[in-house]
C-alpha atoms as a printed R data frame, in Angstrom:
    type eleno elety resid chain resno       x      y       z
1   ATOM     1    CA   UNK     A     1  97.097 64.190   3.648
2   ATOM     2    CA   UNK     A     2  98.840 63.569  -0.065
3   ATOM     3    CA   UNK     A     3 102.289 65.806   1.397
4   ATOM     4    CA   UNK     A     4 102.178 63.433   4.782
5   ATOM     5    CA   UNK     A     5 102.276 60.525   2.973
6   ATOM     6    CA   UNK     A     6 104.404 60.714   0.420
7   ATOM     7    CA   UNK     A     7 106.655 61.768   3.711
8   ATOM     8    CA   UNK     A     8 105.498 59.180   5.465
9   ATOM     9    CA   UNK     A     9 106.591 56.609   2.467
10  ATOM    10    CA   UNK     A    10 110.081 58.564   1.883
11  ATOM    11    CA   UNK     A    11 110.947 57.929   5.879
12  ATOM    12    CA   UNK     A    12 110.175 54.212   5.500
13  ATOM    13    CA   UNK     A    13 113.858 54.372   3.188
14  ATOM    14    CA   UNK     A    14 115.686 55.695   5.958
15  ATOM    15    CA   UNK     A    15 118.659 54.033   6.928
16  ATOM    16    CA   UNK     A    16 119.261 55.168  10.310
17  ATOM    17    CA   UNK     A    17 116.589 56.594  12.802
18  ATOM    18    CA   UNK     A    18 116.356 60.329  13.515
19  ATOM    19    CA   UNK     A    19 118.291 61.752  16.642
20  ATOM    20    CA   UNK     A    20 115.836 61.023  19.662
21  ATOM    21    CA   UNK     A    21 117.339 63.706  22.385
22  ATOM    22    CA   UNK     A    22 116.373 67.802  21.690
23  ATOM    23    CA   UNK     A    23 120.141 68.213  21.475
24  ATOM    24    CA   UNK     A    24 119.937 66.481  19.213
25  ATOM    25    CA   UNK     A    25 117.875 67.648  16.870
26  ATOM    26    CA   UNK     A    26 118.845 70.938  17.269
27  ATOM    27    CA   UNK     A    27 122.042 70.513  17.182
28  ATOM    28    CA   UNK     A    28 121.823 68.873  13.300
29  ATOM    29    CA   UNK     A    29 119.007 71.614  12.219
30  ATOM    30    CA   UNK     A    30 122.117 74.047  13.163
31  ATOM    31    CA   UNK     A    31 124.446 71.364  11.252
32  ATOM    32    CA   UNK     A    32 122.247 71.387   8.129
33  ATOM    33    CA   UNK     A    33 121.182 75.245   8.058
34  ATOM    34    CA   UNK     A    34 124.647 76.711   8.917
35  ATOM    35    CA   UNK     A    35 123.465 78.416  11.874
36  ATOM    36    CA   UNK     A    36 121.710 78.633  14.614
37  ATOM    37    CA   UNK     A    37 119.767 82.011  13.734
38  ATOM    38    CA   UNK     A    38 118.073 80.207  10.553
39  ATOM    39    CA   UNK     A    39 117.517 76.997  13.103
40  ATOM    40    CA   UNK     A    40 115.864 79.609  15.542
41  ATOM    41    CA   UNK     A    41 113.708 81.525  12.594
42  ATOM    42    CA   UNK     A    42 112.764 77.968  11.294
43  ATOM    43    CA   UNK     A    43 111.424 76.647  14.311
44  ATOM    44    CA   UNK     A    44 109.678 80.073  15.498
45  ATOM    45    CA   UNK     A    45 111.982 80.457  19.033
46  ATOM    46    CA   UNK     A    46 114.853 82.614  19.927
47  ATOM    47    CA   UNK     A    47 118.290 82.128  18.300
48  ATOM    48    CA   UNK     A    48 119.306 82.519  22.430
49  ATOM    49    CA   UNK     A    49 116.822 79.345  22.988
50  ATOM    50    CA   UNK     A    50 118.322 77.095  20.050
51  ATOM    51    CA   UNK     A    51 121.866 78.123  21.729
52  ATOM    52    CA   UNK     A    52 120.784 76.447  24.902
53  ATOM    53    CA   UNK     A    53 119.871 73.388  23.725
54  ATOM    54    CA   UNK     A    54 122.806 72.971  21.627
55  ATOM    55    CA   UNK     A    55 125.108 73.639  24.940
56  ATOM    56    CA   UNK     A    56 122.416 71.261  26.625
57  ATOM    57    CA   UNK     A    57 121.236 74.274  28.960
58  ATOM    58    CA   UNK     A    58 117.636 73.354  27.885
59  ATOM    59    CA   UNK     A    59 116.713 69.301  27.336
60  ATOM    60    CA   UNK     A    60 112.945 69.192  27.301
61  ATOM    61    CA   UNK     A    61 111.012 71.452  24.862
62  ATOM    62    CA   UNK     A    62 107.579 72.186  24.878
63  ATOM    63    CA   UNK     A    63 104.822 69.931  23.577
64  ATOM    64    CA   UNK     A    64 104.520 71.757  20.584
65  ATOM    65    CA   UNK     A    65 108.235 72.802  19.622
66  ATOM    66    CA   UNK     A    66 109.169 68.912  20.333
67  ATOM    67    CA   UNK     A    67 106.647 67.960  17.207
68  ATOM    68    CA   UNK     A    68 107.806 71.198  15.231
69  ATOM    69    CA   UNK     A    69 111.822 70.050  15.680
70  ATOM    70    CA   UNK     A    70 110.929 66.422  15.059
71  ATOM    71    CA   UNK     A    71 108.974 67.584  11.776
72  ATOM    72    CA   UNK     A    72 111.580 69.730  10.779
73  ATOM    73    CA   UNK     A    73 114.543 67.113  11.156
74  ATOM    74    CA   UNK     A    74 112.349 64.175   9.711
75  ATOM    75    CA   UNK     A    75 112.122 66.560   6.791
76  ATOM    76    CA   UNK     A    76 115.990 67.077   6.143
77  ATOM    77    CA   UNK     A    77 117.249 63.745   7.559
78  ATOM    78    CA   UNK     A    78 119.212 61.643   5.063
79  ATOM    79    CA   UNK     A    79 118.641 63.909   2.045
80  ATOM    80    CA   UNK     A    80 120.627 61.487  -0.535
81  ATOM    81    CA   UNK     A    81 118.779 58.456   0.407
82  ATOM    82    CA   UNK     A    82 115.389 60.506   0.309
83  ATOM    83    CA   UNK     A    83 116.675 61.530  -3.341
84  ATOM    84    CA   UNK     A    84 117.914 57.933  -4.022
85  ATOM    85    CA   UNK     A    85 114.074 56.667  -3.229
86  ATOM    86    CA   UNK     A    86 112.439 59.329  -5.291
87  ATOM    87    CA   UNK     A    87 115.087 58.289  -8.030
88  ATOM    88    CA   UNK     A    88 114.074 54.694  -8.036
89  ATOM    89    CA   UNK     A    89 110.430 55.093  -7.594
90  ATOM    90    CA   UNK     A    90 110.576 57.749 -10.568
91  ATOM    91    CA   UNK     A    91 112.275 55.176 -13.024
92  ATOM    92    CA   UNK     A    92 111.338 51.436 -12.004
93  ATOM    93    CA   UNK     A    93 109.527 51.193  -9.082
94  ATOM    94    CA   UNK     A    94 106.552 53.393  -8.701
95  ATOM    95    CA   UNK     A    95 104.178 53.730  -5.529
96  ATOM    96    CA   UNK     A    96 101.185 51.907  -3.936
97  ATOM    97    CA   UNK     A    97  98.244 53.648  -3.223
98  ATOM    98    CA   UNK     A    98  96.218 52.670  -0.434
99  ATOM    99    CA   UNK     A    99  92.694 54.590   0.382
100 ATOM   100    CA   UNK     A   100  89.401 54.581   1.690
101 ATOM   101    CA   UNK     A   101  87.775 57.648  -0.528
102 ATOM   102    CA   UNK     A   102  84.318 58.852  -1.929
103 ATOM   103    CA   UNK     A   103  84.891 58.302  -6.231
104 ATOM   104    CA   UNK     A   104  82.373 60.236  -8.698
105 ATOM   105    CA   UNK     A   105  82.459 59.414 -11.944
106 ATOM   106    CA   UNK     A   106  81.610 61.591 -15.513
107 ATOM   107    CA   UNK     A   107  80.893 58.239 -17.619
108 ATOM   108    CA   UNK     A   108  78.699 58.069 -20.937
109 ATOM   109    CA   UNK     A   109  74.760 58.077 -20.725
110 ATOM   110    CA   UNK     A   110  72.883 55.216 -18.938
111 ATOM   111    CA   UNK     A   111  75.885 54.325 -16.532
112 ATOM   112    CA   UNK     A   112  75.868 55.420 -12.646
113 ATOM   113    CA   UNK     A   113  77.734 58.044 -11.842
114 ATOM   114    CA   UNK     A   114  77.141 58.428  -8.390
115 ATOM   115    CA   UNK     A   115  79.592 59.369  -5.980
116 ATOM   116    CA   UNK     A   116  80.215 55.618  -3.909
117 ATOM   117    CA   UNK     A   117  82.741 55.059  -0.914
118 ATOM   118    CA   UNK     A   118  85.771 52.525  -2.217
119 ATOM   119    CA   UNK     A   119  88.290 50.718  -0.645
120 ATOM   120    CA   UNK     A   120  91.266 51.094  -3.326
121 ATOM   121    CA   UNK     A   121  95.031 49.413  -3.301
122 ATOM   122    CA   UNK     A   122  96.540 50.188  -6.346
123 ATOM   123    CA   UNK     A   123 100.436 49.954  -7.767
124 ATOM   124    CA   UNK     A   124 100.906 53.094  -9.913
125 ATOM   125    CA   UNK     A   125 103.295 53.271 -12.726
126 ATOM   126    CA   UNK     A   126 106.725 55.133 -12.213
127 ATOM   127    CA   UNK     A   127 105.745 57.908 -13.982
128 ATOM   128    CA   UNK     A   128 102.976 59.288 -11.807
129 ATOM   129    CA   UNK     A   129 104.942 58.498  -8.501
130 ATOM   130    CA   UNK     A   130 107.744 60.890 -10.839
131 ATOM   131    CA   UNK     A   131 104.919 63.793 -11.060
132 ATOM   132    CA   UNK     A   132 103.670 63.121  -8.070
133 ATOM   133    CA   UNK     A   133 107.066 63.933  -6.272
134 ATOM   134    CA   UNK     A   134 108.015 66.649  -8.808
135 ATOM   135    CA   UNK     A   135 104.846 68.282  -8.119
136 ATOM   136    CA   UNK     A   136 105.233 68.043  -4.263
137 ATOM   137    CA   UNK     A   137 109.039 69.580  -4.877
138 ATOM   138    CA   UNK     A   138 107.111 72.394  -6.380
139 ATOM   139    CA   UNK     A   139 105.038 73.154  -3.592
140 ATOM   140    CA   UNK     A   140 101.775 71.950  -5.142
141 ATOM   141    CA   UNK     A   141  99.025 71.701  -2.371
142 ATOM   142    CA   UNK     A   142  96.615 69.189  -1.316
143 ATOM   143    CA   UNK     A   143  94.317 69.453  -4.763
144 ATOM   144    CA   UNK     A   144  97.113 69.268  -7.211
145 ATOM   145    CA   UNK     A   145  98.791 66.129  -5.720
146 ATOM   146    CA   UNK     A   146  95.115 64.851  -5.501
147 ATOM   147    CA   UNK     A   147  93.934 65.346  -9.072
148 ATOM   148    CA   UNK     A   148  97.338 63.542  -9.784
149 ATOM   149    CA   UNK     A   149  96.421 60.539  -7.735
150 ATOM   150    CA   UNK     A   150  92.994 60.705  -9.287
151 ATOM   151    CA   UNK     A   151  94.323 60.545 -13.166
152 ATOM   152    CA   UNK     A   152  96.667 57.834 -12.178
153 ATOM   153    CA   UNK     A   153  94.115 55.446 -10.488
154 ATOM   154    CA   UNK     A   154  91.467 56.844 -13.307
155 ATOM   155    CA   UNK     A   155  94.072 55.534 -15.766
156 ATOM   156    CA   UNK     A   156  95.119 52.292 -13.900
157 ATOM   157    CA   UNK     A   157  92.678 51.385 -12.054
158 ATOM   158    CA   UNK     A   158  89.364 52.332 -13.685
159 ATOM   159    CA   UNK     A   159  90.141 52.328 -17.076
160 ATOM   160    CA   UNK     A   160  92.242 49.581 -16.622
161 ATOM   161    CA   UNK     A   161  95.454 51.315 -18.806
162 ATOM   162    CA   UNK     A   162  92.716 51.920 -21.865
163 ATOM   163    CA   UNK     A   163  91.122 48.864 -22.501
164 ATOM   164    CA   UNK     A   164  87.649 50.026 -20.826
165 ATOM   165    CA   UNK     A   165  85.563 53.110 -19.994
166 ATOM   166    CA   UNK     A   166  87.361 55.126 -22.695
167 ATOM   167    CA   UNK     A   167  85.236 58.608 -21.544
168 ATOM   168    CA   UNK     A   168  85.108 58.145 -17.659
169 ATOM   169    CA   UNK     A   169  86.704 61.453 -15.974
170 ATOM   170    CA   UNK     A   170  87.208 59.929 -11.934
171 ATOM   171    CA   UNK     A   171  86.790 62.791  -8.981
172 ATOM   172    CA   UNK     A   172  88.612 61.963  -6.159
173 ATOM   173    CA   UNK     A   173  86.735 63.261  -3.117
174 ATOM   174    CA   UNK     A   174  86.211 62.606   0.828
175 ATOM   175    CA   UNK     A   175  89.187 60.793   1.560
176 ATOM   176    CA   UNK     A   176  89.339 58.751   4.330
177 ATOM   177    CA   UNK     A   177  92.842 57.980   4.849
178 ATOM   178    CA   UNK     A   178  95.630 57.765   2.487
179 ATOM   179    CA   UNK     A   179  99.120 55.497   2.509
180 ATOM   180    CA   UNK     A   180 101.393 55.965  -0.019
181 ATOM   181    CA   UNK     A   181 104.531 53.308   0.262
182 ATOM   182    CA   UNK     A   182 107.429 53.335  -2.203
């Protein structure tokens, strides 16, 4: 969920859409990957099959290579403005979370700490939007870009940046949905 949104919120600085036709596609995975063997291995077809489509031989793919080559080009379209966004939500602009998620708490003694569903929108400060990306460049998975999340909205949003609920520790569990926007 975390990876597909921070994605998600990376596309939304694209300056120009991604090719719509299967030609395409293919033919800039072969562009970007200097050949069409690592095009074919990244995909999972034939290099014979990614030949075809970048002579136009083949023009409709299956159901499920169609969402693999559309994944795979929305993931190396416009690499300098993806880089340009990371840049400026790293250093000045940070990222808004938006999610529906179950929130546990580890407060002091005599305060609830039951788990409670919450509706949360929250602007995060440049430097978690910086570890969040570094740690997705990484190849951190779902629980390490979550426990990220959770410190920043523990920080920002819960402790409100130190000035209350010095000792609360926030778990970050059953999430709904998740939209992260630049």
């Amino acid at each position: 969920m975390f990876e597909d949104s921070l994605d998600k919120a990376l596309q939304g600085a694209f300056t120009r859409p991604i090719p719509k036709s299967a030609q395409a596609q293919v033919r800039y995975l072969v562009k970007q990957l200097k050949g069409t063997r690592a095009a074919a291995e990244l995909l999972g077809v034939s290099q014979r099959t990614v030949e075809r489509y970048v002579k136009g031989q083949l023009k409709r793919p299956r159901a499920d290579l169609a969402a693999r080559l559309e994944r795979e080009v929305k993931q190396q379209w416009q690499p300098q403005v993806r880089a340009k966004a990371k840049q400026a939500a790293a250093t000045t602009g940070g990222v808004v979370i938006d999610t529906r998620a179950r929130f546990g708490f580890t407060a002091a003694p005599g305060s609830t700490d039951d788990a409670r569903l919450r509706l949360i929108t929250q602007a995060l400060p440049p430097a978690y939007a910086a570890r969040l990306f570094d740690a997705q460049d990484a190849g951190a998975n779902e629980q390490q870009l979550r426990a990220i999340a959770a410190e920043g909205l523990q920080e920002i949003y819960f402790r409100d940046r130190g000035r209350r609920a010095a000792g609360l520790q926030v778990e970050f569990t059953d999430i709904d949905y998740i939209d992260i926007e630049l």
